[in-house]
C-alpha positions in Angstrom: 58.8 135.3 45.3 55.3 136.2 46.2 53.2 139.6 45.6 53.4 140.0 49.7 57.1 139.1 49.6 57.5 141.9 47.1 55.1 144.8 48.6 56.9 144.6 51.7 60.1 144.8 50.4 59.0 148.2 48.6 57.2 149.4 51.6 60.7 148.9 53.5 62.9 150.6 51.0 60.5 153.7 50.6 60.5 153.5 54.3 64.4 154.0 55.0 64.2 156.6 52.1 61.8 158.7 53.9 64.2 158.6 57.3 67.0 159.2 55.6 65.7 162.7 53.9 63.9 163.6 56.8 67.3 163.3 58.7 69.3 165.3 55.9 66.5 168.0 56.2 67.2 168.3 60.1 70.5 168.9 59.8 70.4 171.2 57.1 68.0 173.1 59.1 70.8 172.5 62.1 73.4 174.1 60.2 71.8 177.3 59.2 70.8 178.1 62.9 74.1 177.8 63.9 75.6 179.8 61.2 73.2 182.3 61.6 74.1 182.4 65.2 78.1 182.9 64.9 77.2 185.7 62.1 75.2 187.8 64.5 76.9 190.4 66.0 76.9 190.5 69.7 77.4 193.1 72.3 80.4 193.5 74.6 78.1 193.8 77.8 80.9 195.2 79.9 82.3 197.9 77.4 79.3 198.6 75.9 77.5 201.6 77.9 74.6 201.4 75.6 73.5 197.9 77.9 73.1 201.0 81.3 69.7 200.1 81.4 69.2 196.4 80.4 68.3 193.6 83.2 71.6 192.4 83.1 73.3 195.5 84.5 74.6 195.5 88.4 72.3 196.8 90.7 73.5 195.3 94.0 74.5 196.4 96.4 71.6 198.6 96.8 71.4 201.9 98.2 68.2 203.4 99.2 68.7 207.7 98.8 69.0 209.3 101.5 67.4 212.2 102.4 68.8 215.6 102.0 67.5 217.1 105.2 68.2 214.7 107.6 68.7 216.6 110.8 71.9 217.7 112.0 70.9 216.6 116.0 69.1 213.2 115.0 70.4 209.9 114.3 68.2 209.6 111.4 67.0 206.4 110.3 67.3 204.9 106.5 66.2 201.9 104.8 68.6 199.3 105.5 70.8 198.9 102.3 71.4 195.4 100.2 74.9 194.2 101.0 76.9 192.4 103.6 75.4 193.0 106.9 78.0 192.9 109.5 76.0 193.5 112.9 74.4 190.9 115.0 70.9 190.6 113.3 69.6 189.8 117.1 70.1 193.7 117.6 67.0 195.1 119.1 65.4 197.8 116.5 65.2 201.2 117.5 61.1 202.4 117.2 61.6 206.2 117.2 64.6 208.7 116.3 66.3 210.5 119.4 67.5 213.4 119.2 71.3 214.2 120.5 72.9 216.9 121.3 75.9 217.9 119.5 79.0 218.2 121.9 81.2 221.2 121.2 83.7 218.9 120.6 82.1 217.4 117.0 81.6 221.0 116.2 85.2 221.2 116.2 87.7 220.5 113.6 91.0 221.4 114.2 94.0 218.5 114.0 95.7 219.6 117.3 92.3 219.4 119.5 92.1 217.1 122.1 91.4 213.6 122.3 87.4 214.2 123.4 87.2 214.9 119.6 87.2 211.2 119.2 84.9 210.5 122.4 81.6 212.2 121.8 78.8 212.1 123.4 76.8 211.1 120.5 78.5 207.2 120.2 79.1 207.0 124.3 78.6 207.1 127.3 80.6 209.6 129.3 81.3 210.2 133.2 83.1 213.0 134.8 85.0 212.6 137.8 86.3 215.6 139.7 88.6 215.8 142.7 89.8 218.8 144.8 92.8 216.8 144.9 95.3 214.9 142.1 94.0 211.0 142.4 97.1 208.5 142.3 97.9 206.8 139.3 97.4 203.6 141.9 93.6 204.4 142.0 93.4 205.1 138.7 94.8 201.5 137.4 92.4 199.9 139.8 89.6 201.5 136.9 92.1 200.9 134.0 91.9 196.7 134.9 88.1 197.2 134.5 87.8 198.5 131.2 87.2 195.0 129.7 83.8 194.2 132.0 81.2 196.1 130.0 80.6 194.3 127.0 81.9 197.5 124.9 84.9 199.1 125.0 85.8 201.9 127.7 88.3 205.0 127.5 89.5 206.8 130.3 90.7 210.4 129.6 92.6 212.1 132.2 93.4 216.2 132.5 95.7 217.3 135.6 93.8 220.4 136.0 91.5 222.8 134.5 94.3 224.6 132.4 95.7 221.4 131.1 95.3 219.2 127.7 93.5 216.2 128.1 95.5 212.9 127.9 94.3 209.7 127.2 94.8 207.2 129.9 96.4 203.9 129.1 98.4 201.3 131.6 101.9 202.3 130.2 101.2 206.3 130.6 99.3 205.7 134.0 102.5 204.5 135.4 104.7 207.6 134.4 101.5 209.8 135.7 101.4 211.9 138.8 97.3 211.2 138.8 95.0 213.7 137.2 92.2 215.6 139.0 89.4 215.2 136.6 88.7 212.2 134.6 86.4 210.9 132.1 85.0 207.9 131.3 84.1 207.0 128.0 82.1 203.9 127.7 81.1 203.2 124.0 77.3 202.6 123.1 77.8 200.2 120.3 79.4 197.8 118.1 78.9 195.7 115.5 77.6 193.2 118.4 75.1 195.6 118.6 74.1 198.5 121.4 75.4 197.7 125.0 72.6 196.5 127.4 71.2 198.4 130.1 72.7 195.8 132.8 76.3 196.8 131.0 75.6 200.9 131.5 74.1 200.5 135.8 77.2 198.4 136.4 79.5 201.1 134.7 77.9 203.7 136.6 78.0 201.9 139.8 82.0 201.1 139.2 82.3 205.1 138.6 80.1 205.9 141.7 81.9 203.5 144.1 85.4 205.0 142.8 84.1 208.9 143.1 83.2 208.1 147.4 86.4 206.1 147.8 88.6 208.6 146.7 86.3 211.8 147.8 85.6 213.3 144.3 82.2 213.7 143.0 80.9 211.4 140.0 78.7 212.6 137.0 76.5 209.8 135.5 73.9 210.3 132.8 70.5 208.7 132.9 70.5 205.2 132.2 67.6 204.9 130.3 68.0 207.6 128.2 71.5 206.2 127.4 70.3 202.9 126.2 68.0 204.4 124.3 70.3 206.7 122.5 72.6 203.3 121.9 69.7 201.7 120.4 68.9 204.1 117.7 72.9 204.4 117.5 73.1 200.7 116.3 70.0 200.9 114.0 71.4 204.0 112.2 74.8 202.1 111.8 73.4 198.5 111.1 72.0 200.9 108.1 75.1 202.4 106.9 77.3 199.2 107.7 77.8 197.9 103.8 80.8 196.1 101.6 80.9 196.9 98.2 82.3 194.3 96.8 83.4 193.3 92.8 84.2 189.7 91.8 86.4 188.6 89.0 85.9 184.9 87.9 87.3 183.2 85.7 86.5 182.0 81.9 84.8 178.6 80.7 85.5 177.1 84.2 89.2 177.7 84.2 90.9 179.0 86.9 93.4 181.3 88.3 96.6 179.8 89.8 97.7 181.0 93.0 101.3 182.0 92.3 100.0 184.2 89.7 97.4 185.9 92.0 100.2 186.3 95.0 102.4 188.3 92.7 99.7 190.3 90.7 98.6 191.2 94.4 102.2 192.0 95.5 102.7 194.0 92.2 100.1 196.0 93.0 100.6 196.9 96.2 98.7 194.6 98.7 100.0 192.4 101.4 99.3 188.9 102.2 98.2 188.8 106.2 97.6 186.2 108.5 94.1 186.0 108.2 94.1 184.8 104.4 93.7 188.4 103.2 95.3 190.3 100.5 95.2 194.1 102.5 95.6 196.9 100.5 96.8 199.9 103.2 97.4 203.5 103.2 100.3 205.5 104.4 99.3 205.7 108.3 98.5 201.4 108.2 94.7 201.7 107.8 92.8 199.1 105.5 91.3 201.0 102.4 90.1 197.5 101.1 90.8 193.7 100.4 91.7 191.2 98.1 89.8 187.7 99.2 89.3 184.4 98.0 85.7 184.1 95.8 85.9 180.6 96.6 86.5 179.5 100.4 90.0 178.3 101.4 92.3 181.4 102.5 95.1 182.7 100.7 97.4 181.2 103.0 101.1 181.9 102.1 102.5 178.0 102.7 99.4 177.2 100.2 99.6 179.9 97.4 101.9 177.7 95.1 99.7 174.7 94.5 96.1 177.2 95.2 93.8 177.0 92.1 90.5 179.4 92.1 87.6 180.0 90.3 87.7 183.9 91.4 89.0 186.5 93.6 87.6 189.2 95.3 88.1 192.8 95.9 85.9 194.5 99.0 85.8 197.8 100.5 84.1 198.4 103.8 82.3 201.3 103.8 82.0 202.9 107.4 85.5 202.1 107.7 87.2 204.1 105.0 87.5 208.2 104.5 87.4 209.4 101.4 85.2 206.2 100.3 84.9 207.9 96.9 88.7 208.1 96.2 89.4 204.8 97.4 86.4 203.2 95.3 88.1 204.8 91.8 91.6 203.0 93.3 90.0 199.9 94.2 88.1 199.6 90.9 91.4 200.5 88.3 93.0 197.6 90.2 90.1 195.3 89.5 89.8 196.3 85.9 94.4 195.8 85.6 93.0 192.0 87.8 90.7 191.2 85.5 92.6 191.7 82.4 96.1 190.4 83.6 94.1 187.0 84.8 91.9 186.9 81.6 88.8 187.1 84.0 84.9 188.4 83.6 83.7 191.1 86.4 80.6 190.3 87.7 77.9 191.5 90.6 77.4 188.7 93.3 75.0 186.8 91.6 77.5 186.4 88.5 76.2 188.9 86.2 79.1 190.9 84.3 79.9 194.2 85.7 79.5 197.0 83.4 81.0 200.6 83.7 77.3 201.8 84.4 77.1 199.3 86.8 80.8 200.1 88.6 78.8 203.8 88.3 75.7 203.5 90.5 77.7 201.7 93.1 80.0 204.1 93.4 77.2 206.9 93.8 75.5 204.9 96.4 78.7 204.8 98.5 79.0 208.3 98.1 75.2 208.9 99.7 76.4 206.1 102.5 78.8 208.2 103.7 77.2 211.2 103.4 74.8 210.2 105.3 77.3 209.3 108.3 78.9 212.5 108.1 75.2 214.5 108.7 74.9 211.9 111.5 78.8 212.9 113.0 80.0 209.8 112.3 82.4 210.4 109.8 83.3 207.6 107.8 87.0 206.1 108.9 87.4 208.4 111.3 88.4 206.8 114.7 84.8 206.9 116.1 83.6 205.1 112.8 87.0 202.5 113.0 85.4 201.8 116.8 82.0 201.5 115.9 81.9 198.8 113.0 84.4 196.8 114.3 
């Protein structure tokens, strides 16, 4: 064997030596990272209220303050809010705050008033009609079959005479009616849609004219323009309050929750499976205080719950649409917390960061300074004007 034959045979076997240290150095190295790493200790960020002010914490949906001395006549404006926006974003913008008058009937509170407690002046538009003289319940169904041609809904409100209750008019009570000699017409300003068009309020007002000469009474219309206007800053001011709060449970390393499981947690706890793929959590008198909803897209259907898998569920509470938003927000959130541990599932904002108590906290004070804000405005929060507005 040759010198060359030998020096590269040395040169080889020093050669694998050297790779095979380096790679025993590497993983020693390897090895000490990751031990390290499982004997650190590591914070609980959703039990721990020591992470309140890290990155990580919740801060949606957001909830600019409102002001404390928003005026009591004035639908004042505030910066729209981060959540889920339910009105029309093609709703004209309102450039200036308008002030309205407060009806005597939002100043009152009694239980037994009459039904224009629920038809201000402040979220419609209102016509009188007064006759010397009872108009037939025939006339008055000819306006009831009309009600639908506005765009917005429209309430007719009937009193007999002066000394009498108002009654609200509707196609079964019409019938039993003698006809009433004053009548109001309540057309409402705005929806979630957005604010009704000026074309929507002339041909109201013409309908109400018309019907005034044919059966001899005399017809009071507000101004038009000053009506639209009003609905205008109406829909801004609500587009502003008009906010889900919402909390997501998902589940662990990319498991997932079984429908069946979800159906009778949700059934356990009080909710009930709707035709519209809901889980709908109600109070005594049938009105939604929130939901229970798919985080992923397919509806809880009930023919589908046994063989439904899901990465999450989702609990939401509509703002506007509940009283006592702060009550129900405590209810909602204990049920999330019992959801989350019964499915063995993380809580988390919507962009999948865990939900801390802090976090459940802040939303629950922004709510709060929604709703007050509604209530300086006379809209009180699931009241039936609110339930007809963000609808």
């Amino acid at each position: 064997m040759s010198d060359l034959q030998i020096s590269l045979i040395i040169i080889g076997i020093i050669v694998i030596a050297g790779v095979v240290v380096f790679n025993w150095w590497q993983q020693l190295r390897y090895r000490r990272k990751i031990q390290a790493a499982f004997d650190h200790k590591h914070d609980d960020i959703l039990l721990d209220d020591q992470n309140s002010d890290e990155p990580f914490q919740r801060i949606e949906p957001k909830f600019n303050k409102v002001p404390a001395d928003i005026p009591l006549d004035t639908f004042a404006p505030i910066d729209t809010p981060v959540g889920e926006p339910k009105r029309s974003p093609a709703a004209p913008p309102a450039q200036a705050a308008i002030n309205i008058p407060i009806s005597t009937a939002t100043a009152t509170t009694s239980s037994a008033a009459s039904p224009l407690l629920d038809y201000d002046v402040n979220t419609n538009y209102i016509v009188n009609i007064r006759s010397e003289s009872v108009i037939p319940n025939t006339h008055i169904a000819k306006l009831l079959q009309r009600k639908f041609d506005f765009g917005k809904p429209v309430y007719w409100l009937g009193q007999q005479d002066k000394n009498e209750p108002w009654e609200e008019i509707t196609n079964e009570s019409n019938v039993d009616s003698d006809g009433y000699g004053h009548l109001k017409g309540c057309l409402q300003l705005a929806d979630r849609a957005g604010p009704i068009s000026e074309v929507n309020l002339s041909k109201f007002r013409d309908l109400v004219q018309d019907f005034a000469a044919q059966v001899h009474a005399a017809a009071e219309c507000p101004d038009i323009v000053s009506a639209h206007e009003k609905a205008v800053q109406l829909d801004k001011f609500c587009a502003d309050v008009d906010v889900m709060i919402g909390i997501n449970i998902i589940s662990k390393d990319n498991g997932a929750f079984v429908g069946t499981k979800i159906r009778a947690l949700a059934e356990a706890s009080g909710f009930k499976l709707e035709s519209d793929g809901l889980f709908k959590y109600r109070d005594d008198t049938n009105n939604v205080l929130f939901i229970l909803s798919n985080y992923e897209s397919p509806p809880f259907l009930p023919e589908n719950m046994k063989s439904l898998t899901t990465h999450g569920v989702t609990f939401l509470l509509d703002v506007p649409r509940v009283a006592q938003g702060e009550r129900v927000f405590d209810q909602m959130t204990h049920l999330a917390k019992i959801f989350s541990n019964t499915l063995g599932g993380i809580m988390v904002d919507d962009n999948r960061v865990p939900l801390s108590d802090s976090g459940i906290q802040r939303s629950k004070q922004q709510l709060i300074e929604i709703q007050t804000a509604m209530k300086k405005n006379h809209i009180n929060a699931g009241s039936p004007s609110a339930l007809r507005l963000f609808v």
